[in-house]
N, C-alpha and C positions, 0 to 999 in steps of 0.2 A: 165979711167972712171971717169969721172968728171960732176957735177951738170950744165945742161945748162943754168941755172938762175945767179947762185953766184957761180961756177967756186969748189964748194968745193969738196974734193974727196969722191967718193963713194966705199961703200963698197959692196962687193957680193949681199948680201940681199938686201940691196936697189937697186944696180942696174935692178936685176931679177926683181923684183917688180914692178919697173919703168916701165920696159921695155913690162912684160906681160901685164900691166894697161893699160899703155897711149903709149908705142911704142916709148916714149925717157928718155933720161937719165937725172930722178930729184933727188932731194938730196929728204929726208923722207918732211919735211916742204913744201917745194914747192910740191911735190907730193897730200899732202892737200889742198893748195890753188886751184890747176887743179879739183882736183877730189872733191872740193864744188862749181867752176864753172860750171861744167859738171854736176854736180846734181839740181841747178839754173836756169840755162839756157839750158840744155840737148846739150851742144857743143857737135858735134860728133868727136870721139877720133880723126878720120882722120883731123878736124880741129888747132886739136893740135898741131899733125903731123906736118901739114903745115908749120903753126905759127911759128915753132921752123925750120923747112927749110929755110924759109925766114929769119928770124932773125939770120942762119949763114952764109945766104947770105949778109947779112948787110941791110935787109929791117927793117924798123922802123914801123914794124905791133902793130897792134892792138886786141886781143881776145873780142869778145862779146861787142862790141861797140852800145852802143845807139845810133841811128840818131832821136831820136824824135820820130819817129813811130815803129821802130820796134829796136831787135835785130841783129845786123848783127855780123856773123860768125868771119873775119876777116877785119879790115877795116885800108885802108892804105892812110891816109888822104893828105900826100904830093902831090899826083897825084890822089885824089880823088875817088878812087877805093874801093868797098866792094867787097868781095869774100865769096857769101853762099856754101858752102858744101852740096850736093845731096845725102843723105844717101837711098834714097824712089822713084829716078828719075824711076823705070824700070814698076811704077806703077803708071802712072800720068793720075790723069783725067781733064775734062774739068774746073771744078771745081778748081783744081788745078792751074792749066793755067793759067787761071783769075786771081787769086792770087797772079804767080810770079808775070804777066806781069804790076797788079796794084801797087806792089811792086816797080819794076822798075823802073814802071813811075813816081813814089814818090823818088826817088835816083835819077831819070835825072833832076826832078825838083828842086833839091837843088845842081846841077852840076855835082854830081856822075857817075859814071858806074858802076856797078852791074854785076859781071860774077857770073856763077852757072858751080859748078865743080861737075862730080861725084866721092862718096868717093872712087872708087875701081880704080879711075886713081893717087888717089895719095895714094893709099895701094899698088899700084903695080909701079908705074910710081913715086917715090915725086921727083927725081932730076930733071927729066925731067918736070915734073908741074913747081918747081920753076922757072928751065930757062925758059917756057913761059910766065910765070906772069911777071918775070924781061924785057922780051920784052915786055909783052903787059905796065908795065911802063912807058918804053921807049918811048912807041908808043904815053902814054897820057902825056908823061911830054912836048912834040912836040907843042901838043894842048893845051896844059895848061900852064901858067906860075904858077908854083910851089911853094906854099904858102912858 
């Protein structure tokens, strides 16, 4: 049981704690820094999740990235990819709609792509999320020469 940030070992308490909060394992300090971006930004925990999947895949993500217009979830800027986290997908209105897709078009127009996950595929599914995000990489580093 060790700190996924700075590798330091944890203890019982902190780990429980970790683990009930945010679903991985931070030392007491970084446990702070998550849980004032989460209160900032309302990251959804499952974006955490992620975040910290990828990063022991070896992706070089990004938490709560500004693009200039908006906040994005996670942003993995080598391969141009934002990934927003769906916490509210199972209630979308038109309204909504309009939103992502204005959204999106604002991320294609600065080279992006923009996928939209929902949070209960990576509460239920995160290894399998990972391997398709690392594919769908794959897919854009094809397309893209790779900053």
């Amino acid at each position: 049981m060790t700190c996924l940030e700075c590798k330091k070992e944890l203890g019982y308490t902190d780990h429980k704690i970790s683990m009930d909060t945010l679903g991985v394992e931070l030392c007491a300090g970084h446990q702070k820094r998550i849980t004032k971006l989460i209160d900032t930004h309302g990251t959804p925990r499952e974006a955490i999740q992620l975040y910290y999947g990828l990063k022991e895949a070896g992706v070089n993500a990004m938490l709560e990235w500004w693009d200039g217009n908006k906040s994005i979830d996670i942003a993995i800027s080598r391969v141009k990819l934002n990934i927003e986290i769906d916490t509210e997908y199972h209630m979308l209105t038109h309204e909504q709609a309009i939103n992502d897709l204005e959204k999106a078009m604002h991320s294609f127009k600065n080279g992006f792509t923009t996928i939209r996950i929902p949070h209960v595929l990576i509460k239920y599914y995160l290894k399998e999320t990972v391997i398709n995000i690392l594919g769908i990489m794959d897919g854009l580093r094809v397309h893209l020469k790779a900053i």
